[in-house]
C-alpha positions in Angstrom: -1.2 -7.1 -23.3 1.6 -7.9 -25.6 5.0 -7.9 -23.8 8.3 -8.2 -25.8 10.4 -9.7 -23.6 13.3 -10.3 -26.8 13.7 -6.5 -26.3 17.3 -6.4 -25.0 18.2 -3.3 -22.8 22.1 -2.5 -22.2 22.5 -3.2 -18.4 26.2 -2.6 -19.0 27.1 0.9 -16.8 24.2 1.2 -14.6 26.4 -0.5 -11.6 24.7 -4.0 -12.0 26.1 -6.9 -10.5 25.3 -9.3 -13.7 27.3 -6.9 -16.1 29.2 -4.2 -14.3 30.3 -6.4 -11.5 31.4 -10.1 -13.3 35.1 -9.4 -13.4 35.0 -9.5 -9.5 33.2 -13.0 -10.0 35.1 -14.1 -13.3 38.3 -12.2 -13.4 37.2 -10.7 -17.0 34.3 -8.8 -18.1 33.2 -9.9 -21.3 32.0 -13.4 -20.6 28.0 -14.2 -22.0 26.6 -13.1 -18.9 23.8 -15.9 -17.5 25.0 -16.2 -13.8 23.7 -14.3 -11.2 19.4 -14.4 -10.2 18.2 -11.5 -11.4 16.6 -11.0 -15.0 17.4 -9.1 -18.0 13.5 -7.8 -18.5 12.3 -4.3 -17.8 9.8 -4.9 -14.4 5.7 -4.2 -14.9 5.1 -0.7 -16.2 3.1 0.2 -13.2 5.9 -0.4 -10.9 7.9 2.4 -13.3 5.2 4.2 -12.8 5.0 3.9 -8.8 8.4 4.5 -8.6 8.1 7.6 -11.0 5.5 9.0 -8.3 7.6 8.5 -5.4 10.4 10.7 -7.1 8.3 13.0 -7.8 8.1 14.6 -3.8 11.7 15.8 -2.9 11.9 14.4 0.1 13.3 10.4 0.7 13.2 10.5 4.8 12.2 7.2 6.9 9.1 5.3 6.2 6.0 3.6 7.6 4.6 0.6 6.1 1.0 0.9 5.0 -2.1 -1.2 5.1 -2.2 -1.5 1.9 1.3 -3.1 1.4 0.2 -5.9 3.4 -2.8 -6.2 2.1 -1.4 -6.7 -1.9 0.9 -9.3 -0.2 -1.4 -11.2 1.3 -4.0 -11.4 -1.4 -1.4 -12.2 -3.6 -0.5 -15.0 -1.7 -4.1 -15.8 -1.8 -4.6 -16.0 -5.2 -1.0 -17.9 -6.3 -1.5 -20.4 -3.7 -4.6 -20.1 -1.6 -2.9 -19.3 1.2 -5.1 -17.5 4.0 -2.4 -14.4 5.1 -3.2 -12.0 8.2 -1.4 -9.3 7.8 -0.6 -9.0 11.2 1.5 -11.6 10.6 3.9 -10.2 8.2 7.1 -8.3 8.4 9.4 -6.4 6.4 13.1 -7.1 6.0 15.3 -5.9 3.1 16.0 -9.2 1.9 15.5 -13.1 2.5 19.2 -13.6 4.0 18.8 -10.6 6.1 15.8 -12.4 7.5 18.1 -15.5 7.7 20.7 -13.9 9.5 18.0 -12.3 11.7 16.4 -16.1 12.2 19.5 -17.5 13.6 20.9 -14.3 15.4 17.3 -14.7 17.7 16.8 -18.3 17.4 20.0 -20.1 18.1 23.2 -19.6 20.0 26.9 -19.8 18.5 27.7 -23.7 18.4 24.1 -24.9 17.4 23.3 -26.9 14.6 21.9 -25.4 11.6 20.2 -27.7 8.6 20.5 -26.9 5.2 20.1 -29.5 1.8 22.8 -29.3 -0.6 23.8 -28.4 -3.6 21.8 -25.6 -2.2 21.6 -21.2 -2.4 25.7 -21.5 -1.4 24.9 -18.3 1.4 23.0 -20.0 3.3 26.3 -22.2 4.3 28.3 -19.1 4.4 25.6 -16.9 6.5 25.6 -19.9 9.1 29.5 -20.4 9.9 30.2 -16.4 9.5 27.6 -16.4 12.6 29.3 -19.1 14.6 27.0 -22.0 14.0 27.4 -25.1 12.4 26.5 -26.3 9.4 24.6 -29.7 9.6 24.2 -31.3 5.8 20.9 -33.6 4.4 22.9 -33.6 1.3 20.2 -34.5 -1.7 20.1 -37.6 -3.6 20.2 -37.1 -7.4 19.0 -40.0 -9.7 17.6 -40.3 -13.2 17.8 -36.7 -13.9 16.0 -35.7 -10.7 17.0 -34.6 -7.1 15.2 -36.1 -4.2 15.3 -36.2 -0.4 17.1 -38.7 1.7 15.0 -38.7 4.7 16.1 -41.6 6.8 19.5 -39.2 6.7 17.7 -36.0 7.4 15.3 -37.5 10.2 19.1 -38.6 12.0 20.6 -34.9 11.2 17.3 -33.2 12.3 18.2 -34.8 15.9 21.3 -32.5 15.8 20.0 -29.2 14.7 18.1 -26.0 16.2 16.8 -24.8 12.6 16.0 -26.7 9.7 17.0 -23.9 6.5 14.4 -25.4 3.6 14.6 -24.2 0.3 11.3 -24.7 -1.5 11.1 -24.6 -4.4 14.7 -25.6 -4.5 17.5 -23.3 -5.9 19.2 -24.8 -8.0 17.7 -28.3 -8.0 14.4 -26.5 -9.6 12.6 -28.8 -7.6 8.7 -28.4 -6.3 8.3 -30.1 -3.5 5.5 -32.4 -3.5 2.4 -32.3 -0.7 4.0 -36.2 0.2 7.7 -34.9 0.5 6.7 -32.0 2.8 4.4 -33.8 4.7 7.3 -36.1 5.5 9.6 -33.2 6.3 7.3 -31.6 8.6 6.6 -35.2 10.7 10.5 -34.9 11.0 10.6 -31.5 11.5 7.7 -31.9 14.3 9.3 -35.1 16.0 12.1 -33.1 17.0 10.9 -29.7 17.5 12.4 -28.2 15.1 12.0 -24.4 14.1 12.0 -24.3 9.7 13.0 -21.3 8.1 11.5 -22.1 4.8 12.9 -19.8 2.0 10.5 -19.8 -0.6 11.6 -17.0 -2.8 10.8 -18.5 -6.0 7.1 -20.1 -5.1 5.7 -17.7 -8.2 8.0 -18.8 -10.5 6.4 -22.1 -11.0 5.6 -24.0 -14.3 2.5 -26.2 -15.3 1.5 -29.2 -14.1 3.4 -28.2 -10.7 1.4 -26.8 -7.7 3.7 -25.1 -4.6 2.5 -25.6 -1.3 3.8 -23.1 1.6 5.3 -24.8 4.5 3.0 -23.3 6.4 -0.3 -24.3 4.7 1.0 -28.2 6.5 -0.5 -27.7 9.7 -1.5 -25.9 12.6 2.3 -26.9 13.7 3.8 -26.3 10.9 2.0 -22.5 10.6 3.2 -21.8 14.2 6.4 -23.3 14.3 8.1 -21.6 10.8 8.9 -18.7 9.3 8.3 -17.9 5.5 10.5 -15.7 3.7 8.7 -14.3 0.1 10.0 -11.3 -2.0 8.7 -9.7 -5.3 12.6 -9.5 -6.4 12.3 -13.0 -8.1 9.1 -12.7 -9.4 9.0 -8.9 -10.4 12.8 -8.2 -11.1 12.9 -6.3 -7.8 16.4 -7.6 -6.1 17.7 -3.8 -6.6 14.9 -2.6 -4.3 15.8 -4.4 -1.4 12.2 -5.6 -0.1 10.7 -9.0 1.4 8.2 -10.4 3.2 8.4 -12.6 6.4 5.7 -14.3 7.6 5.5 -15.4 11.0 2.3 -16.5 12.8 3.2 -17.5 16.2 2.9 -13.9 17.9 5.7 -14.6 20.5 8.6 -15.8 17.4 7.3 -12.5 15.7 8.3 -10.1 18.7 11.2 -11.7 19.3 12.2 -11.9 15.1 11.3 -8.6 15.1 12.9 -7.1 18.2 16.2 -8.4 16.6 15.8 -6.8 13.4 14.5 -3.3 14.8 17.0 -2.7 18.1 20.1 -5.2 17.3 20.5 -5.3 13.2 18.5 -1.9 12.7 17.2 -3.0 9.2 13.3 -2.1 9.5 13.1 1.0 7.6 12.1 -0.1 4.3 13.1 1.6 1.3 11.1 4.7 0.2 10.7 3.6 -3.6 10.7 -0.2 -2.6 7.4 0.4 -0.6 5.4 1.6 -3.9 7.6 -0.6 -6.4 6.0 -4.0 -4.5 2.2 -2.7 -3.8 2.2 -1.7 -7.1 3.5 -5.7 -8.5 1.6 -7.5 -6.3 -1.6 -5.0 -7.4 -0.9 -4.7 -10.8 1.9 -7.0 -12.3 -0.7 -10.1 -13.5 -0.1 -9.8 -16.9 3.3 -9.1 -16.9 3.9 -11.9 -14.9 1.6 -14.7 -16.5 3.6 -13.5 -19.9 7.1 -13.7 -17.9 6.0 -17.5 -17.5 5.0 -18.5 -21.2 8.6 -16.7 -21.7 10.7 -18.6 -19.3 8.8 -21.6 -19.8 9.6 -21.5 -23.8 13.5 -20.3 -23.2 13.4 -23.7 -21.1 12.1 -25.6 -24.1 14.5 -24.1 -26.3 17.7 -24.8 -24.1 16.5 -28.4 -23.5 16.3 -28.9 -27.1 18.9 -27.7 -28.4 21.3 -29.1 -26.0 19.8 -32.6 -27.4 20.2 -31.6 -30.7 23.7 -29.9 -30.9 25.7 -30.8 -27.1 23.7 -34.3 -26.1 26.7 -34.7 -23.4 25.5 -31.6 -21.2 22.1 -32.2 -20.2 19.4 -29.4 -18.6 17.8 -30.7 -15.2 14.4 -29.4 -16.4 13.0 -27.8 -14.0 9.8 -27.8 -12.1 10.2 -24.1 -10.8 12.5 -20.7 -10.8 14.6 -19.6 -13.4 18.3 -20.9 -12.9 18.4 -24.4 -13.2 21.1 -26.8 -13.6 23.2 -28.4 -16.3 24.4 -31.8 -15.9 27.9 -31.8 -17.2 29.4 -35.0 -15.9 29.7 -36.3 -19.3 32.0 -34.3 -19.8 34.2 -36.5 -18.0 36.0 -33.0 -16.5 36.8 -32.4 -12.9 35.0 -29.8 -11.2 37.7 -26.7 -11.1 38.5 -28.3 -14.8 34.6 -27.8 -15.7 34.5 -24.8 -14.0 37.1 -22.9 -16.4 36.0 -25.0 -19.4 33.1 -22.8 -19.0 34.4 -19.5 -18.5 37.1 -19.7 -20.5 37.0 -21.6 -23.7 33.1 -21.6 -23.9 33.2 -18.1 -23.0 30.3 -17.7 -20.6 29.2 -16.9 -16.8 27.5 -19.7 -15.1 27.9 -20.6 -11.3 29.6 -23.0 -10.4 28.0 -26.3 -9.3 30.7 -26.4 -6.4 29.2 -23.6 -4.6 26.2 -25.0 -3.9 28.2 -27.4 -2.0 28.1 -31.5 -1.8 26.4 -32.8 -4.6 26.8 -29.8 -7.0 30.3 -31.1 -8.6 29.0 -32.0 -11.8 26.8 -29.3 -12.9 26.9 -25.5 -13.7 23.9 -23.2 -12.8 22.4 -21.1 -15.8 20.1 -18.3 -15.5 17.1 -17.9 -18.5 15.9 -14.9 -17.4 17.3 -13.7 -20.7 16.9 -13.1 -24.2 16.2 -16.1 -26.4 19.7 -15.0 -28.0 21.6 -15.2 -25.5 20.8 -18.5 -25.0 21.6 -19.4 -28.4 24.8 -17.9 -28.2 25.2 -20.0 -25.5 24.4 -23.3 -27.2 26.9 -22.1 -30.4 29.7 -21.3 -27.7 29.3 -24.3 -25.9 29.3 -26.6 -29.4 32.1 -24.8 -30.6 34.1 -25.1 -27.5 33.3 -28.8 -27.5 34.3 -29.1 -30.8 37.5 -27.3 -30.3 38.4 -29.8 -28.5 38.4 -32.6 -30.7 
């Protein structure tokens, strides 16, 4: 199957945050949009299609979950990573934060510690302290082009905390974990009893050479004590449908996760066209998605080169998995709000903000290569002229 993924399709007027939405974000509106996660490919024909059929019957009322929903899930999971799913075991919420929210709504009181590794996904900070808890940081190291853990830091923090928020693979690091990293994070993790919500959103989006490992594949521990949050948005373009997967094995964390969600947030409905939309991915998105990968993976190549070729000061964090990786700007010799509007203003172009991931992220801008090959070439001609300018 032959997949043109250099077709570019106007986003612009169909209420999209990228396009519609950046002056909110950027104060203007026609900045070179490669900011926020979602990408600028049409999803699998067969989810179309899906949706297409659930249009069809007139009538959008509430929804059960099928079988079969879990069951292209799990053997999904299966096949990307060789991870053994029961069904039984998942649940349905219409996002990853919602299921963060729901985590430390049931799992800790206002006032506990909550864990997190910056520069990391910037909501998880602000979920945490606009529920009353406190934010506890493991802040990453970053040497030689590559972020690591400090774990003599994070096995004194984990003393401190009720829930350890792990990003794997990490956003916007682009780090894989390795089976010897998580290994050590789960003796930590188990040493002090500590409940991991382990966000692993991006686990398909993972290049060559690099193998993810779910959190819960550790150990019988590690499988009873955590809860993995999944989603076809990353991996099928789906963020608009509002559908992931928790996965929760210990039966008693399960009721109680999911007597939260059903009778205090009252978020377990599911979304009549999401329901169809993922099935239909998980069932019959292989190609599209092994092509998404050569795609991503060669936009990757292309950034990293020319950014050696034309701008050797700004450097790409290459990275191991997901699609929004890092720049390394401090070359630049720019402080960060400085950096920040060199960017939008004289390069012309939408990238977050290193700052938001919090500590750590000063130096770097997040891009998003979900795109065009264009765009990104655009990009690099911006960003030299810009550079140039200022000579």
């Amino acid at each position: 199957m032959t997949i043109n993924f250099d077709k570019v399709i106007e986003r612009r007027n169909t209420n999209c945050s990228k396009y519609d939405g950046m002056a909110a974000s950027f104060g203007r509106n026609d900045l070179l949009p490669l900011w926020i996660a979602d990408m600028d490919f049409p999803v699998p024909e067969a989810v179309t299609e899906a949706i297409k059929r659930r249009a069809e019957h007139p009538i959008y009322g509430y929804n059960i979950f099928p079988q079969g929903y879990y069951e292209a899930f799990c053997a999904w999971e299966k096949k990307r990573h060789n991870w053994d799913v029961d069904p039984a075991w998942v649940w349905h919420t219409p996002g990853v934060l919602t299921a963060l929210s729901t985590a430390i709504l049931t799992f800790t009181k206002e006032g506990d510690g909550v864990l997190i590794q910056p520069p990391v996904y910037f909501p998880f900070r602000s979920t945490i302290e606009a529920l009353g808890r406190k934010v506890i940081d493991n802040q990453l190291r970053y040497e030689d082009g590559k972020f690591t853990m400090d774990f003599e830091d994070l096995a004194q923090k984990a003393a401190q905390a009720k829930l350890f928020v792990f990003c794997s693979p990490h956003n916007p690091s682009g780090r894989v974990w390795t089976k010897e990293e998580l290994m050590r994070v789960h003796d930590i993790c188990r040493k002090n009893e500590l409940l991991v919500f382990s966000d692993e959103i991006h686990s398909d989006i993972v290049y060559k050479q690099h193998s993810h490992t779910v959190f819960a594949q550790l150990s019988d521990w590690a499988l009873h004590h955590s809860i993995v949050a999944m989603a076809p948005s990353k991996t099928f373009n789906l963020a608009g449908l509002e559908m992931s997967h928790i996965t929760i094995a210990n039966d008693e964390l399960r009721k109680q996760f999911q007597y939260y969600e059903r009778f205090g947030l009252h978020v377990a409905n599911g979304n009549s066209f999401g329901l169809g939309a993922a099935q239909a991915a998980y069932e019959h998105g292989e190609d599209w998605y092994q092509a998404l990968l050569s795609y991503l993976k060669e936009n990757l190549d292309y950034l990293d080169g020319a950014l050696k070729a034309r701008v050797p000061q700004v450097k790409l964090v290459y990275p191991e998995a997901t699609y929004i990786p890092i720049l390394d700007m401090q070359a630049l010799g720019m402080e960060p709000e400085a950096l920040k509007h060199f960017v939008w203003d004289e390069v012309g172009a939408a990238l977050n903000a290193g700052t938001t991931f919090g500590p750590g992220g000063e130096r770097f801008m997040r891009i998003n290569v979900a795109t065009q090959r264009k765009n990104l070439e655009l990009f690099i001609e911006k960003l030299a002229r810009a550079l140039e300018a200022r000579k």
